[in-house]
Backbone atoms as SQL, in Angstrom:
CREATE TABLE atoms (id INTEGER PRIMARY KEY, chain TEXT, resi INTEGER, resn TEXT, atom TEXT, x REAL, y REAL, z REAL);
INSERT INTO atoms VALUES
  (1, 'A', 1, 'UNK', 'N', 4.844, -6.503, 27.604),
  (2, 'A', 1, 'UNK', 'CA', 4.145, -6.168, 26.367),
  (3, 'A', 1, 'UNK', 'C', 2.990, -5.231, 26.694),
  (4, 'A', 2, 'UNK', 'N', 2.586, -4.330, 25.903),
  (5, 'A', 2, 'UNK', 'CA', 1.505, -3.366, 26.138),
  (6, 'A', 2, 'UNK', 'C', 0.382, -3.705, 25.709),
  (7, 'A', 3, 'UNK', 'N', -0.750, -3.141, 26.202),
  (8, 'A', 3, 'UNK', 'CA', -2.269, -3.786, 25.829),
  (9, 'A', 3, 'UNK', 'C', -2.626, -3.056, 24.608),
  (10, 'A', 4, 'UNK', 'N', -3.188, -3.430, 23.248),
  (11, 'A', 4, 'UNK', 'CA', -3.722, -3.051, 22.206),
  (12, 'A', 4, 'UNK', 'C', -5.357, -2.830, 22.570),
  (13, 'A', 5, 'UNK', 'N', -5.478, -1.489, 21.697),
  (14, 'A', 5, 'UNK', 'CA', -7.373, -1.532, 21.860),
  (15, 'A', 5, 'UNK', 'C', -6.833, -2.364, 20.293),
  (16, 'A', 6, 'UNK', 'N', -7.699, -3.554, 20.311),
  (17, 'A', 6, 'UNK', 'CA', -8.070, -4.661, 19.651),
  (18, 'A', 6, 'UNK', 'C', -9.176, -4.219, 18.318),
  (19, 'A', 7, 'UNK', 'N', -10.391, -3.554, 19.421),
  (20, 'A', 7, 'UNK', 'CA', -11.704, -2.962, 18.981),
  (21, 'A', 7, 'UNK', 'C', -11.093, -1.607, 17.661),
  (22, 'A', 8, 'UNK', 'N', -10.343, -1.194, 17.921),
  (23, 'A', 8, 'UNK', 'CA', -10.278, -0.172, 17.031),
  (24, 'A', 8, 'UNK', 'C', -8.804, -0.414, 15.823),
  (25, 'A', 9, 'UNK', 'N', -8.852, -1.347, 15.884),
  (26, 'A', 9, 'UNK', 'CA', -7.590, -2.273, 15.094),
  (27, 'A', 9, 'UNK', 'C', -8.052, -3.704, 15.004),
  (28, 'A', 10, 'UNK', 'N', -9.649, -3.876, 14.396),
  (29, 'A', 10, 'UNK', 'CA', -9.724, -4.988, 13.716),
  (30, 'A', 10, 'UNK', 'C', -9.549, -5.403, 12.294),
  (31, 'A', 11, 'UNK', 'N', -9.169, -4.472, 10.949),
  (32, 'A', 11, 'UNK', 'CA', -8.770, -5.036, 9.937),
  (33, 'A', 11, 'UNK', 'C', -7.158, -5.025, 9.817),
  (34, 'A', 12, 'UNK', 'N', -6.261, -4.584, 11.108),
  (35, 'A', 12, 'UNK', 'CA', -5.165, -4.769, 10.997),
  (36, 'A', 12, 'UNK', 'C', -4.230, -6.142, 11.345),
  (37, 'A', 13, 'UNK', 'N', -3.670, -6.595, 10.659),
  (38, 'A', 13, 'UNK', 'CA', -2.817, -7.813, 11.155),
  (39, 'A', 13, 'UNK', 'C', -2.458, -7.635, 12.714),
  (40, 'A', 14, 'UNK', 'N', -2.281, -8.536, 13.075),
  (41, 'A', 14, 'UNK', 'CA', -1.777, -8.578, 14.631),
  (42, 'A', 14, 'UNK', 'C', -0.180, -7.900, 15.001),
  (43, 'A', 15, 'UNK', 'N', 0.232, -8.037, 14.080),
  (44, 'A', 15, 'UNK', 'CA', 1.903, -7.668, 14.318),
  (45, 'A', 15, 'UNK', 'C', 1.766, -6.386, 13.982),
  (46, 'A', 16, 'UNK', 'N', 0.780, -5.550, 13.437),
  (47, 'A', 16, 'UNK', 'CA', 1.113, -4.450, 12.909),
  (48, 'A', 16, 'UNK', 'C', 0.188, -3.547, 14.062),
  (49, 'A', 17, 'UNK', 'N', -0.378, -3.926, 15.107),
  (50, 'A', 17, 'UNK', 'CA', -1.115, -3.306, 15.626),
  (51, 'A', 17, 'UNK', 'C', -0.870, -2.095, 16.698),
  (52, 'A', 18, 'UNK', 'N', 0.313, -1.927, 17.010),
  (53, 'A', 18, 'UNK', 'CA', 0.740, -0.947, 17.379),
  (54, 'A', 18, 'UNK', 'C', 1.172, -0.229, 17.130),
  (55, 'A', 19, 'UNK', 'N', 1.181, -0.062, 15.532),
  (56, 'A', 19, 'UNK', 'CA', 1.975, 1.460, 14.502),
  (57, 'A', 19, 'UNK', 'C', 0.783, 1.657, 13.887),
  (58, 'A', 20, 'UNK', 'N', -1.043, 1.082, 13.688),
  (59, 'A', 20, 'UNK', 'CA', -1.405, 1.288, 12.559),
  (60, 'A', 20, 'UNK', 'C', -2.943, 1.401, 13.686),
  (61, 'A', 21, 'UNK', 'N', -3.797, 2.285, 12.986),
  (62, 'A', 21, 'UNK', 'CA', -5.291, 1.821, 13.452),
  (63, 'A', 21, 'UNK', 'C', -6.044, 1.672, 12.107),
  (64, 'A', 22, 'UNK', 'N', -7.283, 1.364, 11.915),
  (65, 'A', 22, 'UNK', 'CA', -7.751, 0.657, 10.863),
  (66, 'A', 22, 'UNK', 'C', -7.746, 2.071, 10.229),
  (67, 'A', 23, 'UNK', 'N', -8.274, 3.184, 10.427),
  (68, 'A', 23, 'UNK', 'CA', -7.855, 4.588, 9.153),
  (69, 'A', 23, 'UNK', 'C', -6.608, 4.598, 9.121),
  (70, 'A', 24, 'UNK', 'N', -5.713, 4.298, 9.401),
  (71, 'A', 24, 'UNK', 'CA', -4.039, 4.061, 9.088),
  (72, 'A', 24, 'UNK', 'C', -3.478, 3.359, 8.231),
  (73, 'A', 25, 'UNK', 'N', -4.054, 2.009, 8.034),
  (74, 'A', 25, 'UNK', 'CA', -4.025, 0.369, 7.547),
  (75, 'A', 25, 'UNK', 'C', -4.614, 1.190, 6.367),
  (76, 'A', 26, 'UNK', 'N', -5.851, 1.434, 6.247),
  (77, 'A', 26, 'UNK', 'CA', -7.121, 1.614, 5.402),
  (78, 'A', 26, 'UNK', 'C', -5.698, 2.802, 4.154),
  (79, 'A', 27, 'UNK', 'N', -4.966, 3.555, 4.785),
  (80, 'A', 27, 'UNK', 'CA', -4.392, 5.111, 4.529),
  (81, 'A', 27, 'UNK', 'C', -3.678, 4.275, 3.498),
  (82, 'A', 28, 'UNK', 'N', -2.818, 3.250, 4.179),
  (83, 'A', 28, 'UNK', 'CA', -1.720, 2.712, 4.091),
  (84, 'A', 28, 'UNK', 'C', -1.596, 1.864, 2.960),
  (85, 'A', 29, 'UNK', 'N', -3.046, 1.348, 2.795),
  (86, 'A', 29, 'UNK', 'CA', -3.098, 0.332, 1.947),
  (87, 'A', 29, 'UNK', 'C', -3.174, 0.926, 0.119),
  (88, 'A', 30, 'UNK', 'N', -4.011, 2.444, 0.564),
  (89, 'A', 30, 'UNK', 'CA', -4.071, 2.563, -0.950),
  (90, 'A', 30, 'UNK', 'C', -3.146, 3.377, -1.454),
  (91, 'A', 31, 'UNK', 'N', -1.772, 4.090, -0.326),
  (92, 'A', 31, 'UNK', 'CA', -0.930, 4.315, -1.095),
  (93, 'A', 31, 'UNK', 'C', 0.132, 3.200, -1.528),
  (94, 'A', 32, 'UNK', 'N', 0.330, 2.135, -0.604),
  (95, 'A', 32, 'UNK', 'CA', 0.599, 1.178, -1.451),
  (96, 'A', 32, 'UNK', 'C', 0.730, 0.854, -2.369),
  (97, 'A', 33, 'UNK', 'N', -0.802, 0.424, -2.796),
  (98, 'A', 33, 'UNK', 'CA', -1.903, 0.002, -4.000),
  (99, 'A', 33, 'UNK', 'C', -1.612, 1.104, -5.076),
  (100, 'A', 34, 'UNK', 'N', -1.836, 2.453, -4.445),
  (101, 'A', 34, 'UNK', 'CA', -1.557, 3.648, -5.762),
  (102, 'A', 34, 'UNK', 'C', 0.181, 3.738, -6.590),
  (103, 'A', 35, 'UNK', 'N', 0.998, 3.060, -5.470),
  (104, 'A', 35, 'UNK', 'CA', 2.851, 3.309, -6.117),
  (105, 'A', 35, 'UNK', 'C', 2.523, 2.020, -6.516),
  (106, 'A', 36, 'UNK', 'N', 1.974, 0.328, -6.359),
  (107, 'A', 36, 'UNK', 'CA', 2.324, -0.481, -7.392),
  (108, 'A', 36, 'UNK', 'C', 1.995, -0.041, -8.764),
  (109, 'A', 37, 'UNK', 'N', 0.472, 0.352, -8.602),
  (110, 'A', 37, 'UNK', 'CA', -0.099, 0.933, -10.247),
  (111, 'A', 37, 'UNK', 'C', 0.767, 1.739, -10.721),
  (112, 'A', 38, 'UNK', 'N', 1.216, 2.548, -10.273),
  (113, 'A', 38, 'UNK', 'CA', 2.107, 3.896, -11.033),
  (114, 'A', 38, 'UNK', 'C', 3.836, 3.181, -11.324),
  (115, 'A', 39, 'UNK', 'N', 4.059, 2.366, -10.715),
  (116, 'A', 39, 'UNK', 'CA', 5.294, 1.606, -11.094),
  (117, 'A', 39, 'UNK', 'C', 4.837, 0.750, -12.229),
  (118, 'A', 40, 'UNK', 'N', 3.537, -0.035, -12.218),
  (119, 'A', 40, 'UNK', 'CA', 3.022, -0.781, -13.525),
  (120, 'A', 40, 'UNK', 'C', 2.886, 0.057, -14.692),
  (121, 'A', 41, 'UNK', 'N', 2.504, 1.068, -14.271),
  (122, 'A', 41, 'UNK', 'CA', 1.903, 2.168, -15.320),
  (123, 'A', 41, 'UNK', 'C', 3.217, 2.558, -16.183),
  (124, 'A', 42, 'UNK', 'N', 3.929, 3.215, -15.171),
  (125, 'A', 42, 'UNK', 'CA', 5.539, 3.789, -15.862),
  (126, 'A', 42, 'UNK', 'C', 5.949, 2.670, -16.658),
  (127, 'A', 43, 'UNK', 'N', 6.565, 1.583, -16.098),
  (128, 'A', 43, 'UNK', 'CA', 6.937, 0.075, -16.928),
  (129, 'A', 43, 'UNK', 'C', 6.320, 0.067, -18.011),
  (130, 'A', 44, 'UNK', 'N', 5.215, -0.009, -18.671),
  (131, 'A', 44, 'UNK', 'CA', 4.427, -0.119, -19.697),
  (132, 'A', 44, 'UNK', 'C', 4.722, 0.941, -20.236),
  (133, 'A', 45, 'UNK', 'N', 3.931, 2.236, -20.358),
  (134, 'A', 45, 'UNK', 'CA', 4.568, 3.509, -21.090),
  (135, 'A', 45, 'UNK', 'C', 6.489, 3.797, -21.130),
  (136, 'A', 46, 'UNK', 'N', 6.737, 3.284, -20.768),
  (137, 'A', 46, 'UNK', 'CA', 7.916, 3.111, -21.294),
  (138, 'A', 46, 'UNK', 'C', 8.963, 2.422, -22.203),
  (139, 'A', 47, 'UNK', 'N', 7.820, 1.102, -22.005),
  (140, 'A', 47, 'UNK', 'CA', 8.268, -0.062, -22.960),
  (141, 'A', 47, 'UNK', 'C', 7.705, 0.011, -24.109),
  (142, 'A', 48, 'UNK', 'N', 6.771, 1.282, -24.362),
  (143, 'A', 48, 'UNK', 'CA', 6.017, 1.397, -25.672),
  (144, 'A', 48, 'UNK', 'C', 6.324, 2.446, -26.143),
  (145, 'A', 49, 'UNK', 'N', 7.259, 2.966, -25.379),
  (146, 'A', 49, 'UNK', 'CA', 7.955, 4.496, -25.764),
  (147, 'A', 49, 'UNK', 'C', 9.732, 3.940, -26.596),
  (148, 'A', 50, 'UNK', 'N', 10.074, 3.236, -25.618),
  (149, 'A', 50, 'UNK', 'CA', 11.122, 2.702, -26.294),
  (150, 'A', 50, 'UNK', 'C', 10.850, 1.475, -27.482),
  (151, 'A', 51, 'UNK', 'N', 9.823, 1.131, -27.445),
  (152, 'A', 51, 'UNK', 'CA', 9.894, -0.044, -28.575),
  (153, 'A', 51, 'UNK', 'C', 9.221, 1.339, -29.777),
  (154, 'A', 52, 'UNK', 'N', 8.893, 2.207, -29.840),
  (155, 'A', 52, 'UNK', 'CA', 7.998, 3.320, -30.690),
  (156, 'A', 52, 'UNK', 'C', 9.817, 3.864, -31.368),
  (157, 'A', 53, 'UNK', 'N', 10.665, 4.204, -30.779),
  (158, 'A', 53, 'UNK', 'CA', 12.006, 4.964, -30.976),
  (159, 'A', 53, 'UNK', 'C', 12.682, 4.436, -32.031),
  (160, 'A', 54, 'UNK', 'N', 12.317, 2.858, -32.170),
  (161, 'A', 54, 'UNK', 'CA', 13.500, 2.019, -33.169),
  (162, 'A', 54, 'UNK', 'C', 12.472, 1.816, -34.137);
């Protein structure tokens, strides 16, 4: 197994620490965060687009 700098990968989970450093995690998290909203977002404007049609 290879040694992790620890120090520069402390808000990352442990399993993820060798693909991610905390500006990675940090990157990672709000595009995440930005495609759930925009999948919530679409869902809604859509369900008010199709309930608007009938």
């Amino acid at each position: 197994m290879n040694a992790v700098d620890v120090i520069g990968n402390d808000s990352v989970p442990e399993k993820y620490r060798g693909f991610f450093d905390n500006a990675d995690w940090t990157l990672h998290g709000i595009v995440v965060s930005g495609s759930w909203a925009f999948l919530i977002l679409a869902a809604v404007i859509h369900f008010f687009v199709l309930t608007s049609l009938h």
